[in-house]
N, C-alpha and C positions, 0 to 999 in steps of 0.2 A: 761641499763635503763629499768624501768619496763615497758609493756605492759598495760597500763590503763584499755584499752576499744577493752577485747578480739572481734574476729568477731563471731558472734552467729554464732552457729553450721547448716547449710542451705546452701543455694546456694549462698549468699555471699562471703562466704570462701573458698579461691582459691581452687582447685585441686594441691596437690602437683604434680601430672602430667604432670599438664598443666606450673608451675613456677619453676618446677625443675624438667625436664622430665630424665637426667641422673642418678639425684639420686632415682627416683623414680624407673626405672627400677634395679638399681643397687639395690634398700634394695627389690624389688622381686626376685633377681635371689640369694642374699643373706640366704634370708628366704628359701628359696628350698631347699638351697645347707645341710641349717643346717636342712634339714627334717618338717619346719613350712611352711607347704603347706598351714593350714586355714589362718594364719599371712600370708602368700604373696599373699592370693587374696584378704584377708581385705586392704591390702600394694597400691594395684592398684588402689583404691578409699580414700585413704588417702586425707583430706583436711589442709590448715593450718588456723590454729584457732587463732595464738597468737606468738608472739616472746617470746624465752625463760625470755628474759628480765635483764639476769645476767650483760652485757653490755663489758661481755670481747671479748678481741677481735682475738681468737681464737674460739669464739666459733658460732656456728649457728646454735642451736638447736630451737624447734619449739615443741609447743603444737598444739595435732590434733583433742583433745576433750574438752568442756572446765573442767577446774579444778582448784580449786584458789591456785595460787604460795605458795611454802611454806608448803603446808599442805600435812601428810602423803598419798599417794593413797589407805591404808589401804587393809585389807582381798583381796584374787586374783592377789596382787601385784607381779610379779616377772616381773626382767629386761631379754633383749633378746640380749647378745652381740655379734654383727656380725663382720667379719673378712675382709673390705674393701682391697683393695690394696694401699688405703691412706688413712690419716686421723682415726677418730674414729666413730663409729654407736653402738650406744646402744637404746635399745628402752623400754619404759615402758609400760608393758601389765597389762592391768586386767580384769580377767573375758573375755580372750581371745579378748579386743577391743585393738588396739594399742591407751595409750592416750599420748607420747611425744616422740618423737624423739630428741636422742642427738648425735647434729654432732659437731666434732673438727675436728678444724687442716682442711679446706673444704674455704678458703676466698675468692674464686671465686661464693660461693652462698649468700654468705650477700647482694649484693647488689639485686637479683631479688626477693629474699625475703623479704628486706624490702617493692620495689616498689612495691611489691603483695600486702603487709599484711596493706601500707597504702592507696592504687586503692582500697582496700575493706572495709577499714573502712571509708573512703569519698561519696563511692558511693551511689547513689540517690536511696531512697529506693521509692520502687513501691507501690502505694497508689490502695489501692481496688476500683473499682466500687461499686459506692454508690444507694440508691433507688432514690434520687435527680435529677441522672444525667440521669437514667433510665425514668424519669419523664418525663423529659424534652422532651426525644428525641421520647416521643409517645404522647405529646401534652399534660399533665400532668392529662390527663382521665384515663390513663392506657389503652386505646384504641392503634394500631397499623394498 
């Protein structure tokens, strides 16, 4: 099933760290092994932005930037495939950002990823402080 309503790219959007801290560690010691030292400190700040959306059920890949399904990633595009002890990791890089992660054959992380990817598209967005309420609270002279 497709992902409608990616999660904007901000502090919304989980930390893969924090919703998949094994695999997280695992695609940085990944990336060293194969010599992408800038790829595994980008890897450490990875967020998740979006469910792959393909709805199979094998799979648990995850977009980290947004990018609309389907469409080429064009110029800088090349994949990074890394060599797990399970499952599959490949990753698509451009212009040296990781923007998707594709995990197979991994059904022990479907479920913390979906409750991340839907705890952040529910969550209560934070309303700025207004001149109004600034108003208010100095007696509405702008005196204090």
């Amino acid at each position: 099933m497709e992902q409608e309503n990616p999660v904007e790219q901000d502090d919304a959007a989980p930390l893969v760290r924090d919703v998949l801290p094994v695999l997280a560690a695992e695609l940085v010691r990944l990336l060293e092994e194969e010599g992408e030292r800038e790829l595994a400190i980008c890897a450490h700040d990875l967020r998740i932005v979006a469910d792959c959306g393909c709805g199979d059920d094998f799979c648990q890949s995850f977009r980290t930037e947004p990018h609309p399904p389907g469409t080429p990633f064009g110029p800088g595009h090349r994949n990074v495939p890394l060599l797990p002890d399970r499952g599959y990791l490949i990753l698509d890089v451009v212009h040296g950002r990781i923007m998707f992660v594709e995990v197979l054959d991994r059904p022990e992380l479907r479920p913390p990823l979906t409750a991340a990817l839907t705890a952040a598209l529910t969550a209560p967005v934070a309303v700025p402080v207004t001149a109004p309420v600034d108003a208010a609270l100095t007696g509405g002279d702008g005196a204090r």
